[in-house]
C-alpha positions in Angstrom: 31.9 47.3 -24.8 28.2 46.8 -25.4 28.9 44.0 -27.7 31.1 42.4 -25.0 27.6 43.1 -22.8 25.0 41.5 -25.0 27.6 38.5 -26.0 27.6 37.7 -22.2 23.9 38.5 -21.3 23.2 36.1 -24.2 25.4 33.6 -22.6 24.2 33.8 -19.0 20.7 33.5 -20.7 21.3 30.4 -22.2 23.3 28.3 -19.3 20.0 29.5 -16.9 17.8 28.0 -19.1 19.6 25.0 -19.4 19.9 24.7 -15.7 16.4 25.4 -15.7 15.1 22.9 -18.1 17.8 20.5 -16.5 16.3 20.8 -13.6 12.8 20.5 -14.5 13.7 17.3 -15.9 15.4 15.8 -12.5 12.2 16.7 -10.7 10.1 15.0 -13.5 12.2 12.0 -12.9 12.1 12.0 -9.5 8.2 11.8 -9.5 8.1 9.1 -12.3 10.5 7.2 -10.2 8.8 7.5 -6.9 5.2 6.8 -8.8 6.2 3.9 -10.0 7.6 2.7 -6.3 4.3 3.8 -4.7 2.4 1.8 -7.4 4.7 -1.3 -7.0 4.5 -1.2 -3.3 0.7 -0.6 -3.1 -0.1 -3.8 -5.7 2.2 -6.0 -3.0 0.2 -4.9 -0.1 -2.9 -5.8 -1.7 -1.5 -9.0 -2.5 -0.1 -9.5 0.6 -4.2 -8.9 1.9 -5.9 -11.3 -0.8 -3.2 -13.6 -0.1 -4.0 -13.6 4.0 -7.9 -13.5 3.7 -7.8 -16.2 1.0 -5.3 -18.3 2.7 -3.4 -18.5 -0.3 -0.2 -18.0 0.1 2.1 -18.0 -2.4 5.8 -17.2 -3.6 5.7 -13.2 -3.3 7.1 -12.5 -6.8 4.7 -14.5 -8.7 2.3 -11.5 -9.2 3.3 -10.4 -12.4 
């Protein structure tokens, strides 16, 4: 009986943490990801404003 209880207590322990760390990750990801849109959306705005006050307008991909 207290094997049974320590077999499963060791189980429940290890799918948590997995969920845990699982977890973790997604929320890791999901700031990476929306990082990396903020960033990519702020460089286009400022090139959208060089390109107005300059006059120079050019194809909107080409600021690589």
């Amino acid at each position: 009986m207290i094997l049974s209880i320590i077999i499963f207590g060791a189980v429940f322990l290890e799918i948590w943490l997995y969920r845990k760390l699982e977890k973790i990750k997604e929320v890791n990801t999901r700031k990476r990801m929306l990082d990396l849109i903020r960033t990519d959306l702020r460089r286009k705005i400022r090139f959208i404003n060089d390109s107005s006050e300059y006059k120079d307008y050019k194809p909107f991909f080409t600021d690589v």
